[in-house]
C-alpha positions in Angstrom: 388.6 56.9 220.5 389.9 60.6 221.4 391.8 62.5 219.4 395.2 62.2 220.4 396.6 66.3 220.5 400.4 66.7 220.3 402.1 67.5 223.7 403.4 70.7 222.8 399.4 72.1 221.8 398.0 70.5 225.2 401.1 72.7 227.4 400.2 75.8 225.6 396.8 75.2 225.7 397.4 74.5 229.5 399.2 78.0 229.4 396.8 80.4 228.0 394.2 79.0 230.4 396.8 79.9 233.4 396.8 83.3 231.9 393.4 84.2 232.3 392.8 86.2 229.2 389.6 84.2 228.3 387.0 82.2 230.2 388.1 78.2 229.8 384.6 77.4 228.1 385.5 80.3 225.3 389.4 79.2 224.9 388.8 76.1 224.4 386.0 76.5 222.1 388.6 78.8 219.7 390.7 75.6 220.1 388.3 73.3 219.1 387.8 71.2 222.4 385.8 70.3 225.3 386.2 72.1 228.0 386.3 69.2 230.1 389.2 68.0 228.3 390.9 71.5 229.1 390.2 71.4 232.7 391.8 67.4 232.6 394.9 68.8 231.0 395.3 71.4 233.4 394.8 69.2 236.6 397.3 66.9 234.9 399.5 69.3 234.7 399.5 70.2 238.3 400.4 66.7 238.8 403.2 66.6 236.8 404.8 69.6 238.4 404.1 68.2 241.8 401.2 70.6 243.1 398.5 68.0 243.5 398.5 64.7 244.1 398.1 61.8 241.8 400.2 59.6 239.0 402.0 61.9 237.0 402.3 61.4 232.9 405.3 59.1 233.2 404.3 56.8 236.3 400.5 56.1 234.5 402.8 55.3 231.4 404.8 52.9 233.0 401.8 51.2 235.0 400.1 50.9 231.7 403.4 49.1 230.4 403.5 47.2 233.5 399.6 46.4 233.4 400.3 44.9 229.9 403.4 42.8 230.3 401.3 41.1 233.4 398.9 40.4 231.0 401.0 38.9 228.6 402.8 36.6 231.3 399.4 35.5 232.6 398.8 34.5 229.4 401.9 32.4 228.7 401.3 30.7 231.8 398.0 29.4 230.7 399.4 28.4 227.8 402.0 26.2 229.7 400.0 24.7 231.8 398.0 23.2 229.3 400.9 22.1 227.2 401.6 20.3 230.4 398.9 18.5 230.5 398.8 17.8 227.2 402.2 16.4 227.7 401.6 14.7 230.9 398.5 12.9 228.7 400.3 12.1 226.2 403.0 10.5 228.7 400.6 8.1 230.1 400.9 4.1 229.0 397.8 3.4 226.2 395.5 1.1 227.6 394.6 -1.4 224.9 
């Protein structure tokens, strides 16, 4: 799993690429990353402030939290509906 950098290191990593100074490859070889991973946080952050499109930091969040609670209902239904017939089994006159 990746390393999870704090938010503040990824904005002014994000910043010092905007500047220019240094080739993105070099920078974020002095900051001990991919440069793929810069180039991600930098298109993310165009999203974010609303110059590209795509989901932004909060709305993939929220789908991820919304992804997950459907999960979790999903799986409660399943578990009634076989209660139910379990109960609706059990209900049922024993033949003898």
């Amino acid at each position: 799993m990746p390393i999870a950098y704090p938010q503040e290191f990824r904005d002014r990593a994000v910043e010092l690429a905007r500047s220019g100074d240094k080739p993105i490859s070099r920078l974020a070889a002095d900051l001990g990353i991919a440069p793929s991973c810069l180039r991600r946080w930098m298109k993310q952050a165009d999203i974010d402030r609303g110059k590209r499109g795509g989901l932004t930091t909060d709305e993939r969040a929220e789908l991820v939290a919304l992804r997950r609670r459907v999960r979790t209902a999903e799986m409660e239904v399943e578990i009634l509906k076989r209660a139910a017939a379990w109960f609706a089994k059990e209900s049922l006159p024993n033949p003898k």
